[in-house]
C-alpha positions in Angstrom: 0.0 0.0 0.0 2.9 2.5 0.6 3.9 2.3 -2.9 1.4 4.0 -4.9 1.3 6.4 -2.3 5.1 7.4 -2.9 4.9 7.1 -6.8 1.6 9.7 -6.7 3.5 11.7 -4.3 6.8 12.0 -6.9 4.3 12.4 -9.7 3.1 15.8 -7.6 6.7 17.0 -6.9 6.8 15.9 -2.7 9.8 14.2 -2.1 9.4 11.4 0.1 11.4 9.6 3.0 10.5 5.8 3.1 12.3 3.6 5.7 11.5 -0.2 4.9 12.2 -3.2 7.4 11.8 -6.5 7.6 13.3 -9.3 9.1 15.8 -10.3 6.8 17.4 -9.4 3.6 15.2 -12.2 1.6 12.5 -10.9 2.9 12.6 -7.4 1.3 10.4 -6.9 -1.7 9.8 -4.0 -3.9 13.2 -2.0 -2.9 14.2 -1.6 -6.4 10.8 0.3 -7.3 10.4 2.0 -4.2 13.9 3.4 -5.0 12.5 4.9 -8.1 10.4 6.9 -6.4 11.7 8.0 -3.0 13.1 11.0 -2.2 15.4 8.8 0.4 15.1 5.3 0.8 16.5 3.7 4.3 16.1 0.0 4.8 16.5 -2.0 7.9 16.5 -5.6 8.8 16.2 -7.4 12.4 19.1 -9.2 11.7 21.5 -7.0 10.2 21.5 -8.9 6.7 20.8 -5.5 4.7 21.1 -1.9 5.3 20.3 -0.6 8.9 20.4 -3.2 11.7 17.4 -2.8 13.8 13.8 -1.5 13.4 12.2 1.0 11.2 11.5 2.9 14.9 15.4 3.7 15.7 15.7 5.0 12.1 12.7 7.3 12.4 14.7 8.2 16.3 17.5 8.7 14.2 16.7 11.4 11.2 14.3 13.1 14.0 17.9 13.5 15.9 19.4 14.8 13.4 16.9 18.0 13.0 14.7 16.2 10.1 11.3 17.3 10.3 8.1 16.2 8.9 4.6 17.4 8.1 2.9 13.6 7.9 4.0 10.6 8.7 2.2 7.4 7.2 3.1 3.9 9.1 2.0 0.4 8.0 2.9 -2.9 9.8 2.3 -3.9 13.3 0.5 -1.6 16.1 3.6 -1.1 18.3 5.1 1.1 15.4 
């Protein structure tokens, strides 16, 4: 579902930060569209097999750190997110 959001989005000229996890690497999908159309594109796995090692939660903690700020934030997957 995050997908077509992020392609409409581009389409409209809003860049987009997406930050993807999963558990492992082989159970990534998409990434190579999703790249198309992000502004920035962090991924994260539970096990450290790709990208950032951890949960889509510290990366969010992370660019909020750093002074990124945004005006919407959309989150899919499990209620503690």
């Amino acid at each position: 579902p995050v997908y077509p959001q992020v392609k409409w989005m581009k389409e409209h000229g809003v860049d987009v930060d997406v930050i993807v996890g999963s558990k492992t690497k082989d159970m990534l999908i998409l990434t190579d569209m999703m790249e198309k159309v992000a502004g920035n594109l962090y991924i994260c796995t539970d096990d450290g097999t790709y990208g950032h090692h951890g949960m889509v939660t510290s990366v969010i903690e992370k660019l909020v750190g750093e002074g990124k700020t945004y005006d919407v934030c959309v989150a899919i997957g499990p209620m503690i997110m």
